[in-house]
C-alpha positions as CSV (number, residue, x, y, z in Angstrom):
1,X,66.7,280.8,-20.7
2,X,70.1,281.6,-22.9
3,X,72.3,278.7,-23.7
4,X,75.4,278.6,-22.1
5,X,77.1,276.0,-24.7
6,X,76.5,272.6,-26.7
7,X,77.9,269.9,-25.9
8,X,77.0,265.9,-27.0
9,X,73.9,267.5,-29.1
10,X,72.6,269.1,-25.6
11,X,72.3,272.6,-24.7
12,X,73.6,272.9,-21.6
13,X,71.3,276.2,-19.6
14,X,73.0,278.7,-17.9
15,X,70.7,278.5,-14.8
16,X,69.9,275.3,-13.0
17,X,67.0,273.9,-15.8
18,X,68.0,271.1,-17.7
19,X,67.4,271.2,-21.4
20,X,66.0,268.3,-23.2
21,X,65.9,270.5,-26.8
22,X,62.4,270.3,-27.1
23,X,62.3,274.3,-28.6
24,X,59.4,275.7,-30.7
25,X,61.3,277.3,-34.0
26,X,58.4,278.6,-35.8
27,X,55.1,279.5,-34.8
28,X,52.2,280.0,-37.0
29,X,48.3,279.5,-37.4
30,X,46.6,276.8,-39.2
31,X,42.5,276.4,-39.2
32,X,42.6,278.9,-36.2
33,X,45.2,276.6,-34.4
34,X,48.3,278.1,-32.9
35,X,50.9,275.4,-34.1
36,X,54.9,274.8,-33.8
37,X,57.6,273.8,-36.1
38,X,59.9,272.2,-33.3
39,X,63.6,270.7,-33.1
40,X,61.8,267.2,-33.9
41,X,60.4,268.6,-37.2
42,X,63.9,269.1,-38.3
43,X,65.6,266.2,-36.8
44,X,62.8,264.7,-38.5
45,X,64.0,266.2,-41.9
46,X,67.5,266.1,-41.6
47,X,67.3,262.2,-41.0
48,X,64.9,261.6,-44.0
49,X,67.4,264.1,-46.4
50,X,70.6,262.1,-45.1
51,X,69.0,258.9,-45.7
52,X,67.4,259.8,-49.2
53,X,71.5,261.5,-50.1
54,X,72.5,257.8,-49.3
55,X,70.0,256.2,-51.3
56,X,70.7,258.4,-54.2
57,X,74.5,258.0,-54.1
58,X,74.2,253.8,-53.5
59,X,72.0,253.9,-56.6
60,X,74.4,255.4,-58.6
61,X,77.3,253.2,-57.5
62,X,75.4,250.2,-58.0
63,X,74.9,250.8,-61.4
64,X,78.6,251.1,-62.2
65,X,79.1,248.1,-59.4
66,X,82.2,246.5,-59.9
67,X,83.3,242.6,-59.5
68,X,85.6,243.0,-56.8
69,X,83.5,246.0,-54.5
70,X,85.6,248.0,-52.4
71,X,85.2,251.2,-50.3
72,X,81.4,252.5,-50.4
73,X,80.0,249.2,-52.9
74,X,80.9,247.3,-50.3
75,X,78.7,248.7,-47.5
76,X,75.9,248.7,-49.3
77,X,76.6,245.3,-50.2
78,X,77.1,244.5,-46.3
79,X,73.9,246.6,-45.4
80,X,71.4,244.7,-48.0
81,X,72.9,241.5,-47.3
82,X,72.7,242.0,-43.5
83,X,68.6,243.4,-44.1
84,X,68.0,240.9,-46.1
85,X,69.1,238.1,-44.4
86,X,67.3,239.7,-41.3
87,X,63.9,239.9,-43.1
88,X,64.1,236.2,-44.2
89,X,65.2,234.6,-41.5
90,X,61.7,235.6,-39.8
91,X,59.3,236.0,-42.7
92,X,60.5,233.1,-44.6
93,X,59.0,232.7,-48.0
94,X,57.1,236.0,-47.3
95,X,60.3,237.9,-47.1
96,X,60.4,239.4,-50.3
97,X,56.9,240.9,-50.5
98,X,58.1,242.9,-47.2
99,X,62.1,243.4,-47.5
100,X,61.8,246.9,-48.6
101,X,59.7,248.2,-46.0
102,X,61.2,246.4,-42.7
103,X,64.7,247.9,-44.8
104,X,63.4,251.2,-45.0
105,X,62.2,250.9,-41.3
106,X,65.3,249.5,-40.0
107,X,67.5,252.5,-41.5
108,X,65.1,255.5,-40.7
109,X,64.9,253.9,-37.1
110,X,68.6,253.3,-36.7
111,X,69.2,256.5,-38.1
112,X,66.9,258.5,-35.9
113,X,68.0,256.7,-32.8
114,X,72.2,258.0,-33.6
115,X,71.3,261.0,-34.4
116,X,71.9,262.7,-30.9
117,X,76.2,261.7,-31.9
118,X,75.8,264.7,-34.7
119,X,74.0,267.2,-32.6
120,X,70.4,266.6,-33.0
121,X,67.6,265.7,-31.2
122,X,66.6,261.8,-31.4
123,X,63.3,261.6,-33.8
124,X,62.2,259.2,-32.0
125,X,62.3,260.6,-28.8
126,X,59.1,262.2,-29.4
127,X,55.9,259.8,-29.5
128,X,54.8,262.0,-32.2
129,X,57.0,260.1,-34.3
130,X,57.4,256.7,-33.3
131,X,53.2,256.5,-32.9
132,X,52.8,256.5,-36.6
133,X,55.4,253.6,-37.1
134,X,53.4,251.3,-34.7
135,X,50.2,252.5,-36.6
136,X,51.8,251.6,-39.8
137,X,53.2,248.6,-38.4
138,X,49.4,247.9,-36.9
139,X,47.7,248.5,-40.3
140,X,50.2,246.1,-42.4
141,X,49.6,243.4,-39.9
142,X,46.0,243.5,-39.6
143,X,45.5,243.7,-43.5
144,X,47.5,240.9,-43.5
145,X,45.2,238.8,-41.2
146,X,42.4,240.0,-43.2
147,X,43.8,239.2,-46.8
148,X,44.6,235.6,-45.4
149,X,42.6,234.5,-42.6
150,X,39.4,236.4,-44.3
151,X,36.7,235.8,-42.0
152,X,38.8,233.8,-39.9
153,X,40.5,237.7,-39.4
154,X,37.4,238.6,-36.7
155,X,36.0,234.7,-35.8
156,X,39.5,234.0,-34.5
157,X,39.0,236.6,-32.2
158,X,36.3,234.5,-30.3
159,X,38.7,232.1,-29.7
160,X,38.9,229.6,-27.8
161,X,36.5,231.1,-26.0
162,X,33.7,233.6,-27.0
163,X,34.3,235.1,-23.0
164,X,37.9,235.8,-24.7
165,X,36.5,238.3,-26.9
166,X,37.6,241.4,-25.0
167,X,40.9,240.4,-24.2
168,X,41.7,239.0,-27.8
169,X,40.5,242.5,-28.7
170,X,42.6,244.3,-26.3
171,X,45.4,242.3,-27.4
172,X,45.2,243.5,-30.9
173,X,44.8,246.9,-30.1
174,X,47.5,247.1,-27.9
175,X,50.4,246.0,-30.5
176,X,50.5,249.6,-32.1
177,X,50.9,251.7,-28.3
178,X,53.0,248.7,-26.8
179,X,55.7,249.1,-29.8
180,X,55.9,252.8,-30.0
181,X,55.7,253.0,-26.1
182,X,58.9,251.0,-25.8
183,X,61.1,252.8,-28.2
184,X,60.1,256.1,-27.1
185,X,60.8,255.2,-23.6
186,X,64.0,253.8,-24.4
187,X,65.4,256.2,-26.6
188,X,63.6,259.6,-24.4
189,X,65.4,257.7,-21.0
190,X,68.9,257.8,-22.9
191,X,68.3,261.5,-24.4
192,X,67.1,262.7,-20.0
193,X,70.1,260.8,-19.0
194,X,72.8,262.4,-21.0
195,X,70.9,265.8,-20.5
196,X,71.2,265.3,-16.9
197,X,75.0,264.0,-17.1
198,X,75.7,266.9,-19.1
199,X,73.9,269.4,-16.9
200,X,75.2,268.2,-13.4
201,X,78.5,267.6,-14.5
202,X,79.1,270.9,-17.0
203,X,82.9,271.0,-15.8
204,X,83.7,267.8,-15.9
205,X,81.9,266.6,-19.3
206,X,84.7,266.8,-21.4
207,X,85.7,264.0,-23.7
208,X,84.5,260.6,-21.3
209,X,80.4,261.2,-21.8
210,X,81.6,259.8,-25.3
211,X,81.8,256.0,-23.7
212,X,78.1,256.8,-22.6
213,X,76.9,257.9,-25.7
214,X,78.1,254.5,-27.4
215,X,75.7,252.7,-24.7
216,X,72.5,255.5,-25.1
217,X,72.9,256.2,-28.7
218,X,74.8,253.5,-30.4
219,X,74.3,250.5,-28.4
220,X,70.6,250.8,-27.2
221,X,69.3,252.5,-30.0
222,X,70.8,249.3,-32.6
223,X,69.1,247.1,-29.9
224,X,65.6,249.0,-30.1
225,X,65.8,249.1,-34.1
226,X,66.1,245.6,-34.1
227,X,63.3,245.1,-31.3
228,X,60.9,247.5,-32.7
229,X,61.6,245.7,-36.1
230,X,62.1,242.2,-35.3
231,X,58.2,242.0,-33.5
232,X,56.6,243.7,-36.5
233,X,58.0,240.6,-38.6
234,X,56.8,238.5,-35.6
235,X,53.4,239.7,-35.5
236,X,52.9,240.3,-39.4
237,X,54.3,236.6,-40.1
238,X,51.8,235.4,-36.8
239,X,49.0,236.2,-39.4
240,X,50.3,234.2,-42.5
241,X,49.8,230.5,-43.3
242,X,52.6,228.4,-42.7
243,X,55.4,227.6,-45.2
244,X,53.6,224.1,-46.0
């Protein structure tokens, strides 16, 4: 299938196939196993090397911060500030012990979700990606419960009823697929619908798909960062003793 053009970070097919730029680049053979390097490996690594470029550079400038920021200090400034309110706000006393990595999640997410503006496939359009974040998410809450409920971690689990067993269970279980299930589905239904909007409308799609990108890309995919984030404080804090 040849590419007929790009267009919104789709490639638009010359034939009647829609193309979601899910492409195999490299092939090779590992253990025996025929495996890919695909367009989500490098989304994957673009978004990680812009992210780590604007670490690197904020690091620097903060160092040399001035008293009255402007330009660049001053969206660092407004990004920590806005984080870090986030992070207390629901984790209260907690926050602190957990800033960096709902920070770190929150930007990678974010990041990942906008990418489709510059060209690239959304990351986390591919479940490969956004299962390990709820499995990360999953093991941070559950050694959570552990390192503060102790045995209490597993007893509560009986509760209020021992019947209740299986469905307490099944509730646990479930937190990791039910969060990485809902931002790949959001993000993979924006990424088919601009694909399709591009492909059925190749003549007309010039310059007013942008207003729909701002919904799929910059408005849904803030609203899903701040979802997928906002329950793993939710659940994690659940966990915890009270602020008394």
């Amino acid at each position: 299938m040849e590419s007929a053009g790009f267009s919104g970070g789709f490639l638009l097919s010359g034939g009647n196939d829609v193309d979601f730029m899910v492409h195999g680049l490299i092939k090779y053979e590992l253990f025996g196993q025929e495996l890919w390097i695909t367009t989500t490996h490098v989304s994957v690594l673009i978004v990680m090397a812009a992210l780590l470029i604007f670490a690197i550079a904020a690091n620097r400038r903060m160092k040399r911060a001035e008293e009255i920021p402007g330009g660049f200090q001053n969206v660092v400034e407004l990004i920590v500030e806005m984080l870090d309110k986030m992070v207390e706000g629901s984790m209260g006393k907690y926050a602190g012990k957990f800033v960096n990595y709902i920070s770190a999640l929150f930007l990678f997410i974010f990041v990942s979700n906008i990418s489709g503006l510059f060209g690239l496939r959304p990351p986390t359009a591919d479940y490969g990606v956004t299962l390990p974040l709820g499995l990360i998410t999953f093991g941070i809450i559950q050694y959570n419960n552990i390192k503060y409920n102790k045995a209490g971690a597993f007893t509560g689990l009986f509760q209020p009823l021992p019947l209740l067993f299986p469905i307490n269970l099944i509730g646990e279980i479930a937190v990791p697929f039910s969060l990485s299930l809902r931002l790949f589905g959001n993000i993979l239904s924006g990424t088919v619908m601009m694909s399709l909007i591009y492909q059925l409308l190749t003549k007309f799609a010039v310059g007013w798909p942008g207003i729909l990108h701002i919904y799929f890309d910059v408005f849904s995919g803030a609203i899903q960062t701040y979802v997928f984030c906002m329950l793993t404080m939710v659940f994690t804090r659940d966990k915890m003793p009270g602020e008394d």
